[in-house]
N, C-alpha and C positions, 0 to 999 in steps of 0.2 A: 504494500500500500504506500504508494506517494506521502510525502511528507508535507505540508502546508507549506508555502513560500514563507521565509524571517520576513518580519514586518517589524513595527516598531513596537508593539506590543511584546514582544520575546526582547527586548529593550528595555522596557519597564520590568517584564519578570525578572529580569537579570538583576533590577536594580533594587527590588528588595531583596534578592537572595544575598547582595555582595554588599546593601548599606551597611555600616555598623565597623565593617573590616577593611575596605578601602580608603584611600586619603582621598575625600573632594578634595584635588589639588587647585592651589591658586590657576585663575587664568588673569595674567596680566599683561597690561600696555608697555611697550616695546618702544621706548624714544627711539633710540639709535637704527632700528629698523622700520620706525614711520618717518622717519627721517631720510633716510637712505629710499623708500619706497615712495613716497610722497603720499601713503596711503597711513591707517589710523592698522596698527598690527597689535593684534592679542596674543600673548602667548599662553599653551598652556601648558601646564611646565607638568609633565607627566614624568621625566626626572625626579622630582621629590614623591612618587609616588610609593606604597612598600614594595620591597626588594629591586625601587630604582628603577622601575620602565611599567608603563601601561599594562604588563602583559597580564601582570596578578590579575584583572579584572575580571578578564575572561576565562582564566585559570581554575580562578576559585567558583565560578559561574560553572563552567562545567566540573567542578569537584563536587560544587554541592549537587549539582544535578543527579549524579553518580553516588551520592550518599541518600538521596529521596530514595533512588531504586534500591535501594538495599549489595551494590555494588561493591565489593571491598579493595577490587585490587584491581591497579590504572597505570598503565604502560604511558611514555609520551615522549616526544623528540623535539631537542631544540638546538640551536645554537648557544643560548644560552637565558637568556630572559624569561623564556616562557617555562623553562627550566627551574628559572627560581623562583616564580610566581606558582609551578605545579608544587615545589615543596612549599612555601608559604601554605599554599591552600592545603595541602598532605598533612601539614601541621592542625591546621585548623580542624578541616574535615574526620581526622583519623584515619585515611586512608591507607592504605601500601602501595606506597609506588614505586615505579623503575623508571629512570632518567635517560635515556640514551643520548648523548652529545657526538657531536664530531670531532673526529681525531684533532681536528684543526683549534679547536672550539680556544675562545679566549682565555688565557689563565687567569683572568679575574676571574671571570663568570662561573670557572672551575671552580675556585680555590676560597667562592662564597658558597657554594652549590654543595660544596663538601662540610658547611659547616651544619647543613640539615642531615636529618635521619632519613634520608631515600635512599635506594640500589640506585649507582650510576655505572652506565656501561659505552664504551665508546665505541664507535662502528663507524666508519665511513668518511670520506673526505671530502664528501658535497651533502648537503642537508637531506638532499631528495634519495640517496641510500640510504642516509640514516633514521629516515622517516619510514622508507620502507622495512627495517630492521626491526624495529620499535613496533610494527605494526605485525608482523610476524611473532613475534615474540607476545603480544597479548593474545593471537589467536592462538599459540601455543597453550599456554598456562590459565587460556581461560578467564584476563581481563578484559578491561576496558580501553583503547586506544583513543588516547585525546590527541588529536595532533594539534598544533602549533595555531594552523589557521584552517585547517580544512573540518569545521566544527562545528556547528549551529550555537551550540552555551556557548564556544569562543568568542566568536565573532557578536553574538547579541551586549555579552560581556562587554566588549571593545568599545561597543555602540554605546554605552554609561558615558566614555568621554562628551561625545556628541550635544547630551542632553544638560551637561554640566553646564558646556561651551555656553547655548543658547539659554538657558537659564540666566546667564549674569549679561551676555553682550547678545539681544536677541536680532538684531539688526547684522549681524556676520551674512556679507555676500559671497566671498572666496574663503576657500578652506585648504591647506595646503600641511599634505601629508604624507612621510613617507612611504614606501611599497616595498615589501616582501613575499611573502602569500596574499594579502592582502585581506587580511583578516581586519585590522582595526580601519583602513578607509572603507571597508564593505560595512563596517558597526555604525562608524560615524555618518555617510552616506544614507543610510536608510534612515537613519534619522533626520540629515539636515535635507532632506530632499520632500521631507515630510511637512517640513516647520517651515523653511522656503525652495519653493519648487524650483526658482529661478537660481538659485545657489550655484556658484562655479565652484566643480572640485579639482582640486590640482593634483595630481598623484606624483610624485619624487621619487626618481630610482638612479641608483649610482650608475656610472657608465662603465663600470666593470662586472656588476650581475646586473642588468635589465630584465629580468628573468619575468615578470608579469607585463611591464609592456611590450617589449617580443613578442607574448602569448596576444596580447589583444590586438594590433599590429595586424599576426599572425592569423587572427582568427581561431587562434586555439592553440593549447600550450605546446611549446617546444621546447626542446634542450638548447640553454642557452650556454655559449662559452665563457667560465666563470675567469676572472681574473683577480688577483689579492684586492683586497680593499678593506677601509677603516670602519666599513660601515658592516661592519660584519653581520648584526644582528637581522640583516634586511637581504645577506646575500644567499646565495647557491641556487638551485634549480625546485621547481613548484612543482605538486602532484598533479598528474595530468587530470586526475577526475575530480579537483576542488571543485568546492562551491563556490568559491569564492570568484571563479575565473566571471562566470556574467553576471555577478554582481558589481562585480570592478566595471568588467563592460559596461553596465547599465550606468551607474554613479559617476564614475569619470570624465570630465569636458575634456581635461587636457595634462597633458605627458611634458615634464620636465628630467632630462637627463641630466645630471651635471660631476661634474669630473673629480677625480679625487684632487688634484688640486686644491678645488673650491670646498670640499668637504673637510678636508685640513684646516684651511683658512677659519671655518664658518667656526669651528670648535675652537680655535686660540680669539677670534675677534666674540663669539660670545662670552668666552671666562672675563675676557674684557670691558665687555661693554654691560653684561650682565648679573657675572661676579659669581657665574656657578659652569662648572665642567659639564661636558654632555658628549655623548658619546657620538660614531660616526653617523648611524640612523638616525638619529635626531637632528645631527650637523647638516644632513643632505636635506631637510626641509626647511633648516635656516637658511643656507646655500642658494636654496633656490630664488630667499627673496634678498638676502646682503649681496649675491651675486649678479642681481638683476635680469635672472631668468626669465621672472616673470612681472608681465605689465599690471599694472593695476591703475582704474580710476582715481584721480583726488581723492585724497581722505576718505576712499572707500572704507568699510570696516573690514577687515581679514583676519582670519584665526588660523595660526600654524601651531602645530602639535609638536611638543619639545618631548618627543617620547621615550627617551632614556637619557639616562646618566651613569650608565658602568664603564667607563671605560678604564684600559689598561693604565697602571702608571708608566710601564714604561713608551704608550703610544703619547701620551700627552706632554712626556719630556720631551721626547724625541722633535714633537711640534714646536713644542716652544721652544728649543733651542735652533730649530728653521727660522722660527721667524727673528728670533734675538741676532742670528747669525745676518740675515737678510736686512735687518734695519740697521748690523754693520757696515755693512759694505753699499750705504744707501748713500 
Protein backbone atom coordinates (compact mmCIF):
# COMPACT_ATOMS: atom_id res chain seq x y z
CA UNK A 1 0.00 0.00 0.00
CA UNK A 2 1.37 3.42 -1.20
CA UNK A 3 2.21 5.72 1.48
CA UNK A 4 0.43 9.39 1.61
CA UNK A 5 2.63 12.15 0.14
CA UNK A 6 4.88 14.26 3.49
CA UNK A 7 2.98 17.28 3.79
CA UNK A 8 3.36 19.66 6.33
CA UNK A 9 1.29 18.01 8.62
CA UNK A 10 4.11 15.11 9.22
CA UNK A 11 5.93 18.72 10.14
CA UNK A 12 3.95 19.58 12.94
CA UNK A 13 3.83 15.70 14.02
CA UNK A 14 7.52 15.97 14.18
CA UNK A 15 7.25 19.00 16.17
CA UNK A 16 5.60 17.79 19.06
CA UNK A 17 7.47 14.58 19.14
CA UNK A 18 11.12 16.55 19.15
CA UNK A 19 9.78 19.93 21.24
CA UNK A 20 11.18 19.76 24.69
CA UNK A 21 14.60 18.04 23.33
CA UNK A 22 15.78 20.33 20.52
CA UNK A 23 17.22 23.86 20.71
CA UNK A 24 14.61 26.55 18.94
CA UNK A 25 17.98 27.96 17.62
CA UNK A 26 18.21 31.64 17.36
CA UNK A 27 17.49 32.87 13.66
CA UNK A 28 19.37 36.13 13.36
CA UNK A 29 20.03 39.25 11.10
CA UNK A 30 23.39 39.05 9.31
CA UNK A 31 24.98 42.89 8.84
CA UNK A 32 27.83 41.89 7.13
CA UNK A 33 25.98 39.80 4.71
CA UNK A 34 22.99 42.21 4.04
CA UNK A 35 25.50 44.33 3.51
CA UNK A 36 27.60 42.55 1.15
CA UNK A 37 23.90 41.28 -0.49
CA UNK A 38 22.13 44.53 -0.42
CA UNK A 39 19.29 42.34 0.66
CA UNK A 40 17.89 42.01 4.63
CA UNK A 41 19.71 38.01 5.57
CA UNK A 42 18.59 35.92 8.50
CA UNK A 43 20.57 33.49 9.72
CA UNK A 44 19.64 30.43 11.25
CA UNK A 45 22.29 29.31 13.12
CA UNK A 46 21.51 25.48 13.34
CA UNK A 47 25.35 25.20 14.54
CA UNK A 48 24.25 25.85 18.05
CA UNK A 49 21.87 23.21 17.70
CA UNK A 50 22.57 19.62 20.15
CA UNK A 51 25.23 17.74 18.92
CA UNK A 52 26.06 20.80 16.44
CA UNK A 53 24.01 20.47 13.18
CA UNK A 54 20.38 20.23 12.34
CA UNK A 55 20.43 16.69 11.95
CA UNK A 56 19.28 15.77 15.60
CA UNK A 57 15.82 16.90 14.46
CA UNK A 58 15.09 14.41 12.34
CA UNK A 59 17.14 11.95 14.10
CA UNK A 60 15.24 11.88 17.09
CA UNK A 61 11.92 12.35 14.99
CA UNK A 62 12.47 9.04 13.45
CA UNK A 63 13.83 7.56 16.91
CA UNK A 64 10.97 8.26 18.54
CA UNK A 65 8.80 7.07 15.76
CA UNK A 66 10.61 3.75 16.00
CA UNK A 67 10.03 3.80 19.90
CA UNK A 68 5.87 4.20 19.34
CA UNK A 69 6.33 0.92 17.21
CA UNK A 70 7.67 -0.95 19.91
CA UNK A 71 11.04 -1.11 17.68
CA UNK A 72 14.24 -1.63 19.74
CA UNK A 73 17.14 -1.92 17.42
CA UNK A 74 18.20 0.81 14.55
CA UNK A 75 20.88 0.53 12.05
CA UNK A 76 21.94 4.03 10.29
CA UNK A 77 24.65 5.65 8.10
CA UNK A 78 26.34 8.82 8.12
CA UNK A 79 29.03 10.92 7.57
CA UNK A 80 28.97 12.16 10.58
CA UNK A 81 26.14 14.47 11.81
CA UNK A 82 23.37 12.49 11.53
CA UNK A 83 25.52 10.05 13.38
CA UNK A 84 25.55 12.08 16.21
CA UNK A 85 22.09 13.25 16.23
CA UNK A 86 21.13 9.07 15.99
CA UNK A 87 23.01 8.80 19.37
CA UNK A 88 21.73 11.88 20.99
CA UNK A 89 18.32 10.54 20.01
CA UNK A 90 19.67 6.45 21.12
CA UNK A 91 20.35 8.37 24.30
CA UNK A 92 17.11 9.73 24.71
CA UNK A 93 14.86 7.14 23.16
CA UNK A 94 16.72 3.89 24.61
CA UNK A 95 17.21 2.47 21.69
CA UNK A 96 20.31 0.03 20.34
CA UNK A 97 21.88 1.37 17.60
CA UNK A 98 24.74 0.70 15.20
CA UNK A 99 26.55 3.73 13.42
CA UNK A 100 28.14 2.99 10.33
CA UNK A 101 30.48 5.85 9.16
CA UNK A 102 32.97 6.04 6.22
CA UNK A 103 36.23 5.17 6.32
CA UNK A 104 36.87 8.68 5.24
CA UNK A 105 34.50 10.03 7.92
CA UNK A 106 35.93 13.35 9.95
CA UNK A 107 37.87 12.63 13.15
CA UNK A 108 35.90 15.20 14.87
CA UNK A 109 32.69 13.62 14.04
CA UNK A 110 34.44 10.23 15.05
CA UNK A 111 36.01 11.19 18.03
CA UNK A 112 32.52 12.93 19.44
CA UNK A 113 30.44 9.98 18.14
CA UNK A 114 32.67 7.77 20.26
CA UNK A 115 31.85 9.50 23.27
CA UNK A 116 28.19 7.89 23.06
CA UNK A 117 27.10 4.36 23.84
CA UNK A 118 26.36 3.15 20.14
CA UNK A 119 28.11 0.17 17.88
CA UNK A 120 30.13 2.11 15.20
CA UNK A 121 31.24 0.36 12.21
CA UNK A 122 33.16 1.68 9.35
CA UNK A 123 32.60 0.51 5.69
CA UNK A 124 33.01 2.24 2.67
CA UNK A 125 34.75 5.28 1.13
CA UNK A 126 31.72 7.03 -0.42
CA UNK A 127 28.41 7.50 1.63
CA UNK A 128 26.26 5.69 -0.95
CA UNK A 129 28.35 2.12 0.02
CA UNK A 130 28.08 2.97 3.31
CA UNK A 131 24.54 3.45 3.30
CA UNK A 132 24.07 0.44 1.44
CA UNK A 133 26.13 -1.46 4.22
CA UNK A 134 24.02 -0.17 7.19
CA UNK A 135 21.15 -1.10 5.36
CA UNK A 136 22.08 -4.78 4.83
CA UNK A 137 23.14 -5.10 8.07
CA UNK A 138 19.40 -4.14 9.71
CA UNK A 139 17.85 -6.57 7.24
CA UNK A 140 20.39 -8.84 8.61
CA UNK A 141 19.67 -8.63 12.41
CA UNK A 142 16.22 -7.65 12.11
CA UNK A 143 16.36 -3.76 12.71
CA UNK A 144 15.26 -0.63 11.62
CA UNK A 145 17.39 1.25 8.98
CA UNK A 146 17.09 5.18 9.24
CA UNK A 147 19.04 6.55 6.61
CA UNK A 148 20.52 9.94 6.79
CA UNK A 149 17.90 11.52 4.37
CA UNK A 150 16.02 8.96 2.55
CA UNK A 151 13.24 8.81 5.53
CA UNK A 152 9.90 10.26 5.87
CA UNK A 153 10.45 11.02 10.37
CA UNK A 154 13.84 12.42 8.75
CA UNK A 155 13.13 14.61 6.52
CA UNK A 156 9.47 15.94 8.24
CA UNK A 157 12.16 16.34 11.28
CA UNK A 158 14.24 18.76 9.11
CA UNK A 159 11.07 20.54 8.01
CA UNK A 160 10.99 21.87 12.27
CA UNK A 161 13.74 24.28 10.84
CA UNK A 162 11.28 25.78 8.38
CA UNK A 163 8.54 26.42 10.69
CA UNK A 164 10.99 28.08 13.24
CA UNK A 165 12.23 30.29 10.31
CA UNK A 166 8.63 31.65 9.43
CA UNK A 167 7.42 31.85 12.80
CA UNK A 168 9.99 34.93 13.84
CA UNK A 169 10.67 36.48 10.13
CA UNK A 170 7.25 35.58 8.31
CA UNK A 171 7.87 37.69 5.27
CA UNK A 172 11.25 35.23 4.13
CA UNK A 173 11.19 35.35 0.08
CA UNK A 174 14.44 33.21 -0.68
CA UNK A 175 15.70 30.53 1.34
CA UNK A 176 19.12 29.37 0.64
CA UNK A 177 20.26 25.81 1.78
CA UNK A 178 22.79 23.48 1.41
CA UNK A 179 22.20 19.97 -0.47
CA UNK A 180 23.36 16.57 0.25
CA UNK A 181 20.49 13.84 0.13
CA UNK A 182 18.52 16.60 0.45
CA UNK A 183 16.64 15.63 3.27
CA UNK A 184 16.47 19.09 5.22
CA UNK A 185 15.80 21.42 1.86
CA UNK A 186 12.94 18.77 1.15
CA UNK A 187 11.61 19.56 5.30
CA UNK A 188 12.05 23.00 4.83
CA UNK A 189 10.46 23.31 1.32
CA UNK A 190 7.30 21.61 2.14
CA UNK A 191 6.99 23.90 4.53
CA UNK A 192 7.83 27.22 3.02
CA UNK A 193 6.04 26.50 -0.02
CA UNK A 194 3.16 26.13 2.08
CA UNK A 195 3.32 29.46 4.02
CA UNK A 196 4.58 31.39 0.61
CA UNK A 197 3.86 29.74 -2.45
CA UNK A 198 5.80 32.29 -4.40
CA UNK A 199 9.12 31.49 -2.08
CA UNK A 200 12.40 31.05 -4.16
CA UNK A 201 14.44 28.18 -2.91
CA UNK A 202 18.07 28.08 -3.55
CA UNK A 203 19.67 24.63 -3.15
CA UNK A 204 23.81 24.87 -2.50
CA UNK A 205 26.17 22.02 -3.47
CA UNK A 206 29.99 22.09 -3.53
CA UNK A 207 31.59 21.67 -6.81
CA UNK A 208 33.25 18.79 -5.84
CA UNK A 209 30.13 16.34 -5.00
CA UNK A 210 27.17 18.00 -6.98
CA UNK A 211 25.64 14.68 -6.33
CA UNK A 212 21.66 15.86 -6.12
CA UNK A 213 21.88 18.60 -8.67
CA UNK A 214 23.57 16.09 -11.31
CA UNK A 215 20.49 14.00 -10.32
CA UNK A 216 17.95 16.73 -11.05
CA UNK A 217 19.94 18.17 -14.18
CA UNK A 218 19.92 14.43 -14.95
CA UNK A 219 16.41 13.64 -14.46
CA UNK A 220 17.34 11.16 -12.16
CA UNK A 221 20.20 10.11 -9.95
CA UNK A 222 23.44 9.36 -11.11
CA UNK A 223 26.99 8.42 -9.85
CA UNK A 224 28.55 11.41 -9.53
CA UNK A 225 32.45 11.99 -9.51
CA UNK A 226 33.29 12.64 -5.85
CA UNK A 227 36.35 14.90 -5.31
CA UNK A 228 37.88 15.85 -1.46
CA UNK A 229 36.01 18.65 -0.02
CA UNK A 230 35.43 20.73 3.35
CA UNK A 231 32.15 20.22 3.01
CA UNK A 232 32.08 16.81 3.96
CA UNK A 233 28.94 16.42 5.71
CA UNK A 234 26.84 17.29 2.34
CA UNK A 235 29.37 15.05 0.16
CA UNK A 236 29.49 11.53 -1.65
CA UNK A 237 26.87 9.94 -3.87
CA UNK A 238 22.72 9.64 -3.03
CA UNK A 239 20.51 6.47 -3.14
CA UNK A 240 19.16 6.06 -6.36
CA UNK A 241 15.59 5.30 -4.96
CA UNK A 242 15.39 8.47 -2.25
CA UNK A 243 12.41 10.22 -1.74
CA UNK A 244 13.89 12.96 -1.41
CA UNK A 245 15.07 13.08 -5.23
CA UNK A 246 11.26 14.83 -6.51
CA UNK A 247 10.94 16.54 -3.62
CA UNK A 248 14.17 18.45 -4.32
CA UNK A 249 12.61 18.50 -7.97
CA UNK A 250 9.56 19.99 -6.92
CA UNK A 251 10.85 22.71 -4.04
CA UNK A 252 13.92 23.87 -5.87
CA UNK A 253 13.97 27.23 -8.28
CA UNK A 254 17.55 27.31 -8.44
CA UNK A 255 21.06 25.57 -8.24
CA UNK A 256 24.19 27.23 -6.95
CA UNK A 257 27.44 25.56 -7.34
CA UNK A 258 30.33 27.07 -5.64
CA UNK A 259 33.81 26.06 -5.25
CA UNK A 260 35.99 25.10 -2.46
CA UNK A 261 37.74 28.14 -2.65
CA UNK A 262 34.63 30.19 -1.71
CA UNK A 263 33.72 27.50 0.98
CA UNK A 264 37.13 28.19 2.77
CA UNK A 265 36.61 31.79 2.47
CA UNK A 266 32.96 31.73 3.72
CA UNK A 267 34.14 29.68 7.11
CA UNK A 268 37.21 32.07 8.11
CA UNK A 269 35.16 35.53 6.86
CA UNK A 270 32.07 34.00 9.01
CA UNK A 271 34.36 33.27 12.43
CA UNK A 272 34.98 36.97 11.55
CA UNK A 273 32.38 38.79 10.96
CA UNK A 274 30.02 36.55 13.09
CA UNK A 275 32.30 35.40 15.83
CA UNK A 276 31.26 31.57 15.62
CA UNK A 277 33.10 28.46 13.47
CA UNK A 278 30.98 26.60 11.12
CA UNK A 279 31.72 23.90 9.22
CA UNK A 280 32.17 23.30 5.37
CA UNK A 281 28.20 22.46 4.72
CA UNK A 282 27.16 25.26 6.35
CA UNK A 283 30.10 27.55 4.64
CA UNK A 284 28.64 26.54 1.07
CA UNK A 285 25.21 28.36 1.93
CA UNK A 286 27.07 31.32 3.34
CA UNK A 287 29.22 31.07 0.06
CA UNK A 288 26.73 31.35 -1.84
CA UNK A 289 25.57 34.65 -0.66
CA UNK A 290 29.29 36.56 0.67
CA UNK A 291 30.36 35.15 -2.68
CA UNK A 292 27.70 36.70 -4.64
CA UNK A 293 26.37 33.71 -6.34
CA UNK A 294 23.26 34.68 -5.84
CA UNK A 295 21.09 37.88 -6.85
CA UNK A 296 18.63 39.16 -4.80
CA UNK A 297 16.14 42.15 -4.66
CA UNK A 298 16.79 45.22 -2.37
CA UNK A 299 16.30 44.43 1.09
CA UNK A 300 14.57 41.42 0.16
CA UNK A 301 14.18 39.20 3.37
CA UNK A 302 16.31 35.86 2.86
CA UNK A 303 16.86 33.07 5.35
CA UNK A 304 20.17 30.97 4.83
CA UNK A 305 20.55 27.82 7.07
CA UNK A 306 23.85 27.83 9.03
CA UNK A 307 23.53 24.10 9.48
CA UNK A 308 26.44 22.97 11.39
CA UNK A 309 29.34 23.63 13.32
CA UNK A 310 31.72 20.45 13.76
CA UNK A 311 34.37 21.19 12.04
CA UNK A 312 37.87 19.72 12.40
CA UNK A 313 40.54 21.76 14.27
CA UNK A 314 42.81 20.98 12.30
CA UNK A 315 40.69 22.10 8.99
CA UNK A 316 40.05 25.52 10.59
CA UNK A 317 43.85 26.14 11.30
CA UNK A 318 44.98 25.18 8.26
CA UNK A 319 42.29 28.01 6.83
CA UNK A 320 43.27 30.47 8.97
CA UNK A 321 46.62 30.26 8.45
CA UNK A 322 45.79 30.73 4.28
CA UNK A 323 44.27 33.51 4.83
CA UNK A 324 46.84 35.06 7.74
CA UNK A 325 49.59 33.93 5.04
CA UNK A 326 47.47 35.64 2.09
CA UNK A 327 46.83 39.07 3.93
CA UNK A 328 50.94 38.74 4.18
CA UNK A 329 51.85 38.83 1.08
CA UNK A 330 48.83 41.49 0.25
Amino acid sequence: MAQEPLSISDVLVARKRITGFVTNTPLRKSHWMSDVSQAEVWMKLENLQVTGSFKYRGALNAMTFAKERGITRVFTASAGNHALGMAEAARTTERETTVCLPTNVAAVKKAKLELFSVGIVQHGDDMELTEQYAARLALEKKGLYISPYNNREVIAGQGTVGLEMYELVPKLSTLVVAVGGGGLISGIGLVATVINPKVRIVGVVPAASPSMRTAVQSGHVVRTLQQETIADGIAGNIDPETITFPLVQEVVDEWVTVEERDIRQAVFDFLEHEGMLIEGAAACAIAAISSKYVEFKPRERVGVVVCGGNIGRSTWREIVGEQLLSAGKA
